[in-house]
C-alpha positions as CSV (number, residue, x, y, z in Angstrom):
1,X,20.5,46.1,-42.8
2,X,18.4,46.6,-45.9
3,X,14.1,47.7,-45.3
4,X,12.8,44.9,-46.4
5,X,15.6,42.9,-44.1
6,X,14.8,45.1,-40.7
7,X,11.0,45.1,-41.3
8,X,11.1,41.0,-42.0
9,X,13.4,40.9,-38.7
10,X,10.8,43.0,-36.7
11,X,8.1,41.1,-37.9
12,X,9.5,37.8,-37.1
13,X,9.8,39.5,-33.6
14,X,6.5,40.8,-33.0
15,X,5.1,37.7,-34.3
16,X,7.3,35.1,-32.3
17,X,6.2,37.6,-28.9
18,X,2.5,37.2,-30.0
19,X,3.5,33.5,-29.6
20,X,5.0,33.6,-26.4
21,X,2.4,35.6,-25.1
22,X,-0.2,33.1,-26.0
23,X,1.4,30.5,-25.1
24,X,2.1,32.0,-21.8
25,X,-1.5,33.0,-21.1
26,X,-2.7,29.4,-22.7
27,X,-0.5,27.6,-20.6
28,X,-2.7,25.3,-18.5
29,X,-2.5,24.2,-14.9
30,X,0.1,20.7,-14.8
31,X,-3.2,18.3,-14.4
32,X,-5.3,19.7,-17.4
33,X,-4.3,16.6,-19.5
34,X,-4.7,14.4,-16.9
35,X,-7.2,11.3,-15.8
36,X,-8.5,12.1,-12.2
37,X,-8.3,8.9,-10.4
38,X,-8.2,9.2,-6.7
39,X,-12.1,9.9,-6.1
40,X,-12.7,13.4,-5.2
41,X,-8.9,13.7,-3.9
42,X,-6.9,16.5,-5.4
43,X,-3.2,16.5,-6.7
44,X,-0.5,17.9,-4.6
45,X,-0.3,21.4,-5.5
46,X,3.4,21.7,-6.3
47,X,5.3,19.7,-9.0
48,X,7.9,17.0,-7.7
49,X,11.4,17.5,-9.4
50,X,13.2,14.7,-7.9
51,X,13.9,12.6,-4.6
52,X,16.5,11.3,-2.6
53,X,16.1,8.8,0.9
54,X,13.3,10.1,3.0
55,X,12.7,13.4,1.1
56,X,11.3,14.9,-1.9
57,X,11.9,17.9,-3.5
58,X,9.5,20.0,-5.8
59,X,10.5,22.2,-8.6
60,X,10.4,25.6,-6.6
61,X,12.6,23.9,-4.2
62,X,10.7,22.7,-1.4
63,X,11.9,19.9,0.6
64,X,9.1,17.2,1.6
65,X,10.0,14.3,4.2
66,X,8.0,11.3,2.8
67,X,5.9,9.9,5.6
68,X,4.0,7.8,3.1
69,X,7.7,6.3,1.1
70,X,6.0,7.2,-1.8
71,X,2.9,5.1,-2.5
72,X,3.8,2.9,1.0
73,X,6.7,1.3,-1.2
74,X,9.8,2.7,-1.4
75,X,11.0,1.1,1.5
76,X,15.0,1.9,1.2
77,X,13.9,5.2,0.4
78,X,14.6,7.2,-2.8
79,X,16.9,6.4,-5.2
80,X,18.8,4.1,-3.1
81,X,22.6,4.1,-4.4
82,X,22.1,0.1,-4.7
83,X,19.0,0.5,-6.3
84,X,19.7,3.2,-8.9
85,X,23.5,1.3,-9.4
86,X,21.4,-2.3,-10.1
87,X,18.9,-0.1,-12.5
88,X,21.6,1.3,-14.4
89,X,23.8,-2.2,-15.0
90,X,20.8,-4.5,-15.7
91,X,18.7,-2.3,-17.9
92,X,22.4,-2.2,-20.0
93,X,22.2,-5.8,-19.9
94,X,19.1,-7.4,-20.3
95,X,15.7,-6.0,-18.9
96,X,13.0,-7.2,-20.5
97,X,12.3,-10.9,-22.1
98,X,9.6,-13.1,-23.5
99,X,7.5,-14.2,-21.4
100,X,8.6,-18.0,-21.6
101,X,11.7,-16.8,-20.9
102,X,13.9,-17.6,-17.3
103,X,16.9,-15.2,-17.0
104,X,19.5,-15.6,-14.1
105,X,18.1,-12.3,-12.2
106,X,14.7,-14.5,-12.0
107,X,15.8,-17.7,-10.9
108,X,17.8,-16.4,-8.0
109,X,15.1,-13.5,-6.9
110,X,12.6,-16.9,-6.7
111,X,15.0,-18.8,-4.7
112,X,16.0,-16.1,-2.2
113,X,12.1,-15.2,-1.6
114,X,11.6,-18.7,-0.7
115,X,14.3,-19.0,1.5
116,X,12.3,-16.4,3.9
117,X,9.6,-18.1,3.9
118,X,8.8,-21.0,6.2
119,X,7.5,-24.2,4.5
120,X,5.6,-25.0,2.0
121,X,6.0,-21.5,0.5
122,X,8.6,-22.4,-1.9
123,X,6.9,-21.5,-5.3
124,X,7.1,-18.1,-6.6
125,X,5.7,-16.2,-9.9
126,X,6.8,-12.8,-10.0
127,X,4.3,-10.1,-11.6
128,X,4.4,-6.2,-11.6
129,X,1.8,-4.6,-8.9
130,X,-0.3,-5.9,-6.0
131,X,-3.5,-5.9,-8.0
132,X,-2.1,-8.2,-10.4
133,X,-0.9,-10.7,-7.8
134,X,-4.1,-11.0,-5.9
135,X,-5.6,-11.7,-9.4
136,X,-2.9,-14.1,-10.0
137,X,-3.5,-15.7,-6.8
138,X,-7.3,-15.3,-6.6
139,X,-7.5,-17.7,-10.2
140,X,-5.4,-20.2,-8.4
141,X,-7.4,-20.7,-5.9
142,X,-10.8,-21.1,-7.9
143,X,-8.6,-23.4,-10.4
144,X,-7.6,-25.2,-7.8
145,X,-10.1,-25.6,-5.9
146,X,-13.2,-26.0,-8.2
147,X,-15.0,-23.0,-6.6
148,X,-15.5,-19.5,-7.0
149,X,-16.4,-17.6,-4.2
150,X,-13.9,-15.1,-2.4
151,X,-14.4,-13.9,1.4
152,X,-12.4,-10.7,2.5
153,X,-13.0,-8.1,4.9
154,X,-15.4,-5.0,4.4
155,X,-13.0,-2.6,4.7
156,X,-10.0,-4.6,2.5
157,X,-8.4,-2.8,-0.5
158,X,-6.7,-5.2,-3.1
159,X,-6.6,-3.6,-6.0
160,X,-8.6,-2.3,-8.7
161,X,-8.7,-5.0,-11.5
162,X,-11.4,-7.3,-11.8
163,X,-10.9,-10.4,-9.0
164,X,-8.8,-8.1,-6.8
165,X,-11.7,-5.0,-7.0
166,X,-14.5,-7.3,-6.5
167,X,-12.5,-8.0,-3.2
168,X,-11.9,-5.4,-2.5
169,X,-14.7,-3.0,0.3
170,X,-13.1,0.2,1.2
171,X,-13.4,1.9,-2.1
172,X,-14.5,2.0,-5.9
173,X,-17.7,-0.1,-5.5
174,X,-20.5,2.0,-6.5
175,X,-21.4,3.1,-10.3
176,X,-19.4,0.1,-12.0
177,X,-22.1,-2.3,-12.2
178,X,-22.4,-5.7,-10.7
179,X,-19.9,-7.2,-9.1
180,X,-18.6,-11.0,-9.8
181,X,-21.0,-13.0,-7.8
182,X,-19.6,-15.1,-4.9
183,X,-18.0,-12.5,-3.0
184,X,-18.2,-12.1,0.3
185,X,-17.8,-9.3,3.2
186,X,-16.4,-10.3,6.6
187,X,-16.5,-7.7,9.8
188,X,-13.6,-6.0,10.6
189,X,-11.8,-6.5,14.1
190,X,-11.9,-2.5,15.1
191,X,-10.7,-2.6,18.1
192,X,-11.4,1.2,18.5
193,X,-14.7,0.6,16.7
194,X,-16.0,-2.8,18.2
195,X,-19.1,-3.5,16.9
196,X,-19.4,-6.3,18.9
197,X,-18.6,-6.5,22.9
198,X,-17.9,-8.7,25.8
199,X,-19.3,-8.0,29.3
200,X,-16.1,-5.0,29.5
201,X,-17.1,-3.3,26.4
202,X,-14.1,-4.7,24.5
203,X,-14.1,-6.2,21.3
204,X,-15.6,-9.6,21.2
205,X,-13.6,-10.6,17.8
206,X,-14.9,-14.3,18.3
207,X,-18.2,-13.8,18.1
208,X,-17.8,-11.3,15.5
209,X,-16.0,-14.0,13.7
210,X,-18.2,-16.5,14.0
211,X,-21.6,-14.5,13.0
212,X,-19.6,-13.3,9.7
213,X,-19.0,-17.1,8.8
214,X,-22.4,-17.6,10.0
215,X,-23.8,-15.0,7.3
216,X,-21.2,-16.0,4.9
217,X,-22.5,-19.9,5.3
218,X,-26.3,-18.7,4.7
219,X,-25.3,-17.1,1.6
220,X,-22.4,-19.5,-0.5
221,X,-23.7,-21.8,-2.9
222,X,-21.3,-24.5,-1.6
223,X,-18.6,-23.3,-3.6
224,X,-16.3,-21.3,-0.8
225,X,-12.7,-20.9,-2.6
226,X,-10.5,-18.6,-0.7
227,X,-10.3,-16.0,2.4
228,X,-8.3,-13.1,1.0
229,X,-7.0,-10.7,3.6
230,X,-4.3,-8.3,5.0
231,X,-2.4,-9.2,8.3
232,X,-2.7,-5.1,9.1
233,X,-5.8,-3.8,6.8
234,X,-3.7,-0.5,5.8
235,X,-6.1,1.3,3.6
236,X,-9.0,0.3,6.0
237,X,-7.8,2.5,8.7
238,X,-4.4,0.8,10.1
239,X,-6.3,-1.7,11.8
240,X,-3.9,-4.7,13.3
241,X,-6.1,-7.7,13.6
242,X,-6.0,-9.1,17.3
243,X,-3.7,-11.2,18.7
244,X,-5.2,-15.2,17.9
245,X,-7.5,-13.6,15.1
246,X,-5.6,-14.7,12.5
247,X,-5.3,-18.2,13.4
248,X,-9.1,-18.9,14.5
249,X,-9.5,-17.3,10.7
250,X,-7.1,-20.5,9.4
251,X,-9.2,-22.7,11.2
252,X,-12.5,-21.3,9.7
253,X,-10.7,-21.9,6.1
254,X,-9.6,-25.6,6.7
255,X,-13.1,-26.0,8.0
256,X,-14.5,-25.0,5.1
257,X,-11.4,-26.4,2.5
258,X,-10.9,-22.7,1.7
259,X,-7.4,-21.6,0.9
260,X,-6.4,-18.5,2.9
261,X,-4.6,-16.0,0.9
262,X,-2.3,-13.1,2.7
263,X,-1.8,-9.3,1.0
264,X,1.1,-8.2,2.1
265,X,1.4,-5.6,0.0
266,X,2.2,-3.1,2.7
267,X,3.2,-5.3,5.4
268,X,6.0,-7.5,3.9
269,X,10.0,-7.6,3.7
270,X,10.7,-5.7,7.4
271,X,8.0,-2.8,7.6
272,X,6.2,-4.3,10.3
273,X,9.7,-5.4,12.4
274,X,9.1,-8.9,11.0
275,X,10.2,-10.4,7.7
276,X,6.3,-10.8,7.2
277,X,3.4,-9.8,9.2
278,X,1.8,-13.7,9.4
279,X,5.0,-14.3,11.3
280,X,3.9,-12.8,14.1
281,X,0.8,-14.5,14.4
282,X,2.1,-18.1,13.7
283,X,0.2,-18.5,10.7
284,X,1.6,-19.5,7.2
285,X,-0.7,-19.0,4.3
286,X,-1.8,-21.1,1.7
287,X,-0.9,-18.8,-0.8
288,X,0.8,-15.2,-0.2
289,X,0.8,-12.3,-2.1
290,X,3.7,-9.4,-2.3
291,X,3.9,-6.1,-4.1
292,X,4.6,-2.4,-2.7
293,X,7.8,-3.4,-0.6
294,X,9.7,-6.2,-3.0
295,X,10.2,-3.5,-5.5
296,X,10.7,-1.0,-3.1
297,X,9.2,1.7,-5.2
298,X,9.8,0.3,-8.6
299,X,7.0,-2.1,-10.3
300,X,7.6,-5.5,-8.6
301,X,5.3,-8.2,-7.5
302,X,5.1,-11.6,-6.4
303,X,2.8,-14.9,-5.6
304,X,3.9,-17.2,-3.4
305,X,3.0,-21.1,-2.6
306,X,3.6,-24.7,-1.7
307,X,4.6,-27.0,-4.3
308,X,1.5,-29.0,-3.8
309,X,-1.0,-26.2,-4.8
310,X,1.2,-25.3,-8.1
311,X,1.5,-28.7,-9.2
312,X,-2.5,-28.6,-8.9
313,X,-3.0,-25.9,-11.1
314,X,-0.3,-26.6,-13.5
315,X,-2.1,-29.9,-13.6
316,X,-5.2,-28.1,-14.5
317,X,-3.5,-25.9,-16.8
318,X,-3.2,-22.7,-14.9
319,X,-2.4,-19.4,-16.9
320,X,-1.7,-16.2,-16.1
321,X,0.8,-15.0,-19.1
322,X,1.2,-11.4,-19.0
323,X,3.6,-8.8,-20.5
324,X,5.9,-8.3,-17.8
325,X,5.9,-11.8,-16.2
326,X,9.4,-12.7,-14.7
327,X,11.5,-9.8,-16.4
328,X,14.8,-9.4,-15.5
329,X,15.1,-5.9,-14.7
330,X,12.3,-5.6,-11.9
331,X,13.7,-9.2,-10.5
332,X,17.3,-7.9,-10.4
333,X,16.2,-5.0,-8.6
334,X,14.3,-7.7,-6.1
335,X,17.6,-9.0,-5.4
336,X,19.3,-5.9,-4.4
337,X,16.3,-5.0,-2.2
338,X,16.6,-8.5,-0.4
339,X,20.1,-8.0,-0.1
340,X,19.9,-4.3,1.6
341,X,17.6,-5.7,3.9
342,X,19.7,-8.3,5.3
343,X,23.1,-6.3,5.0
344,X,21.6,-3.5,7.5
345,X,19.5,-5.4,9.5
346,X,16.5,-3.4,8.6
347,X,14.0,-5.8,10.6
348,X,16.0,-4.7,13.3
349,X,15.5,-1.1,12.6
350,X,12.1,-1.1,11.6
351,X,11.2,-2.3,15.4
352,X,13.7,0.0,16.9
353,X,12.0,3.2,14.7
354,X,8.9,2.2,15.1
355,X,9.5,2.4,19.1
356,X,10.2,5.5,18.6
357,X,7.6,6.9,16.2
358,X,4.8,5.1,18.4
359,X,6.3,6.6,21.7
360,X,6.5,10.2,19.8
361,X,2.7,9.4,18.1
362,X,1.6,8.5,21.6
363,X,2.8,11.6,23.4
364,X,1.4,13.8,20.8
365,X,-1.8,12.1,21.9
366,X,-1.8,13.2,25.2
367,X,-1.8,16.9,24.2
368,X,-3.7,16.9,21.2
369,X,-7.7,15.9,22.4
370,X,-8.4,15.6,18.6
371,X,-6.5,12.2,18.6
372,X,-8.4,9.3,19.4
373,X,-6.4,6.4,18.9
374,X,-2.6,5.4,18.1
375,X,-2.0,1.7,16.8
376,X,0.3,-0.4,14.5
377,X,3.7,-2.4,14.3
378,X,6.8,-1.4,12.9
379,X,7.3,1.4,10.7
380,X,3.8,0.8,9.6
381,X,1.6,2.9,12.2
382,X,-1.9,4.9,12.4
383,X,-3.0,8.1,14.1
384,X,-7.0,8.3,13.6
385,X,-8.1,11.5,14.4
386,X,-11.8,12.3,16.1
387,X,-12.7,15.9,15.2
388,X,-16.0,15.7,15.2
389,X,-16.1,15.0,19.3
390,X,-14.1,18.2,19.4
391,X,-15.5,20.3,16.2
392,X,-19.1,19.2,15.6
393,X,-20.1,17.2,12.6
394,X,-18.0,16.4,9.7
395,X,-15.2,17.9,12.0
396,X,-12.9,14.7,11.6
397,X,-13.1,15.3,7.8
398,X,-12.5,18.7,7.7
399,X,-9.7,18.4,10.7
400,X,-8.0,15.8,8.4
401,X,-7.8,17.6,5.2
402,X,-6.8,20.7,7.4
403,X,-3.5,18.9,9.4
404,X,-2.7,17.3,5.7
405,X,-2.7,20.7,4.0
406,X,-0.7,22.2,6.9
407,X,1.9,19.4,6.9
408,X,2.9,19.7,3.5
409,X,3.1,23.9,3.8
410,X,5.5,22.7,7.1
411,X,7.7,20.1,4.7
412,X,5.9,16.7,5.2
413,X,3.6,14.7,3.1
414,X,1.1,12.5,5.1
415,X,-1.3,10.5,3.7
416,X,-5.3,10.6,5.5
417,X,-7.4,7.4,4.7
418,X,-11.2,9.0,5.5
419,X,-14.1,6.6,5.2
420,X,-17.7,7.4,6.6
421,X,-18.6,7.2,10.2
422,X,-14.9,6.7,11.2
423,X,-13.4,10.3,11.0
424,X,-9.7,9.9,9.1
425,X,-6.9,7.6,9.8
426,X,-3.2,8.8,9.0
427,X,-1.0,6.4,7.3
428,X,2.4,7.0,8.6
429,X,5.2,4.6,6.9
430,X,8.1,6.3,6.6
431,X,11.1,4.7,5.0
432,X,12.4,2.3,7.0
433,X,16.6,4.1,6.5
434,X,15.0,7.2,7.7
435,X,16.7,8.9,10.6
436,X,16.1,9.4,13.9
437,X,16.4,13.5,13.0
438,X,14.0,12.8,10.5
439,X,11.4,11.0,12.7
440,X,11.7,13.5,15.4
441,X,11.2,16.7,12.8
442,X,8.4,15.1,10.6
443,X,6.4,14.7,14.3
444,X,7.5,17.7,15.3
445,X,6.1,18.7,12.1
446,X,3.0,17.1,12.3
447,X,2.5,18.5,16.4
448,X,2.6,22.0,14.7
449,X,0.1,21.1,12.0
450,X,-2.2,19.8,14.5
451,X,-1.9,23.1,16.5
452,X,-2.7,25.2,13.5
453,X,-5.6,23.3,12.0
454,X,-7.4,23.2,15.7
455,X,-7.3,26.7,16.1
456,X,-8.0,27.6,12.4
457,X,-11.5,25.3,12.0
């Protein structure tokens, strides 16, 4: 090699292992580009590589089981061989159209979804995310209607875009500025936390229902659209409303000509053991409202209603032309998640898990004095956690960060919802094809964590 050859050589070297080095040292942690927005909540400290039915997996190898199926959506777990075969043949074909556009995929996902439903909910418009779909159906209602004021509960969470945030209590109020006027708070039916009793000490949901439309009545300006609420309030704590609530709640709307919009985000298509959570209470909505499950992980939403309310606002020109409106892909995708769910029954198995993860949840509660309360349906349940009896002040908080950062070091991701005066709330949705195995070992998991984070506060 000639000197001037070797010494260019070396120098490239020398300079392309400065770079390295820098690079290497300027390397910042995986979040440094991103938005924070989950409050004061941190990232998960390990990056996820890929998934597969009721685990992930991060990039140093870790194996997770995903209590939460993802964001409480990926119902057939991950990458479902049906799912990930429908993805890969429609995205070939045809996955995104015009919005005034119908496609095959659309038409038939809009058909099945209204075969089951009882009547009138026959009328579908198929979106992206739950947020969109309560503002879809929240500008329905006031179209259809005349009025503009929303009632919903005070711990609801519908989203975070402009109709479905102003309804929504739990969250992501304060520092935004005023809200939309005309929307209204209704008491929660805690059961565990009855604000109002009878002569036993039990909730009194009746007369808690009827002072919230007492104080709702002194406020409206006459112009009561719409009650929008969850069948189970997830993000509120888990809390299952009681058994008749929902239909004295009907009555209060037809008293008042208000339609009553459902969120069933998180409740609809099996998790609960039921097709839809308002089946169990009898109940059929004026308007209902899908998301989370329908997709089953992927972005796919839906609003549903009579033909009677549709022809009103189409009369009245109703519009709600998005980007993403009625696309093919998403819709196709809806159709192989509808079809899973009849082909294995998994209404059936969503009861016969759930059995068995409240019957597990509710043993760990008799050894664990940290547990206060067990409640849910389906494969939809919560654990809430009352720390501060046991650890002082702020106990609950600090117990429920602790148990969540112990699970995932044990291989399970849990999900605590904390809001003040209430100590925190585990979400615990598994996928509803999980296994038995994997039940048993993410509560045995979960039994461990609690044992840990007790001793180590």
């Amino acid at each position: 090699m000639l000197p001037e050859t070797a010494h260019a050589a070396e120098t490239t070297h020398v300079a392309e292992t400065a770079h390295v080095a820098e690079t290497t040292r300027a390397t910042p942690e995986p979040e440094h580009h991103l938005i924070r927005y989950s409050g004061h909540a941190a990232f998960t400290p390990e990056l996820i590589a890929r998934a597969a039915g009721t685990s992930v997996f991060t990039e140093s190898g870790r194996e997770l089981l995903d209590f939460t199926s993802g964001q409480m959506s990926a119902i057939l777990g991950h990458s479902h061989p049906a799912i990930v075969a429908t993805v890969r043949e429609q995205v070939a074909v045809l996955d995104h159209l015009h919005s005034g556009m119908l496609s095959r995929p659309v038409v038939e996902l809009t058909r099945r979804l209204a075969g089951t439903l009882p009547e009138p909910l026959e009328k579908a418009l198929l979106l992206t995310t739950g947020a969109e779909a309560n503002e879809a159906a929240v500008r329905m209602a006031k179209l259809v209607t005349g009025r503009h004021e929303i009632v919903s509960f005070a711990r609801s969470w519908h989203g975070m875009t402009q109709a479905a945030a102003n309804a929504t209590y739990s969250a992501g109020r304060r520092g935004y500025g005023p809200a939309a006027p005309g929307n209204f708070a209704l008491p929660v039916p805690d059961r565990f936390h009855p604000d109002i009793v009878d002569a036993e000490g039990s909730l009194d949901w009746r007369r808690q229902l009827d002072l919230g439309f007492d104080l709702i009545d002194a406020q409206s300006v006459g112009s009561l659209a719409a009650c929008l609420v969850e069948p189970i309030l997830s993000s509120g704590g888990v809390i299952e409303l009681p058994p008749g609530y929902l239909a004295a709640l009907a009555q209060k709307c037809r008293e008042r000509d208000m339609l009553l919009i459902l969120d069933e985000a998180q409740t609809g298509l099996c998790r609960t053991g039921d097709w839809y959570a308002f089946e169990h209470d009898g109940v059929v909505p004026d308007i209902l409202t899908l998301s989370k499950t329908l997709g089953a992980g992927l972005p796919l939403a839906a609003v549903l209603t009579s033909a009677e309310i549709e022809q009103q606002a189409y009369d009245r020109g109703f519009l709600f032309f998005t980007t993403h409106v009625n696309d093919p892909l998403p819709a196709a995708v809806g159709n192989t998640v509808l079809d899973v769910l009849v082909r294995d029954r998994l209404d059936e198995r969503a009861r016969r898990l759930g059995a068995t993860l409240r019957g597990r949840l509710d043993e760990l509660a008799t050894r664990h004095d940290v547990i206060g309360d067990v409640r849910g349906r389906g494969l939809l349940l919560g654990m809430e956690l009352v720390g501060d009896q046991v650890l002082g002040a702020g106990g609950a908080d600090r117990l429920g960060a602790a148990v969540t950062r112990r699970c995932f070091e044990l291989g399970l991701h849990m999900n605590i919802v904390q809001l003040p005066g209430m100590g925190g709330t585990f979400r615990i949705a598994p996928p509803l094809t999980a296994s038995d195995d994997e039940i048993d070992r993410g509560v045995t998991i979960l039994d461990e964590a609690l044992t840990d984070a007790v001793r180590d506060l």
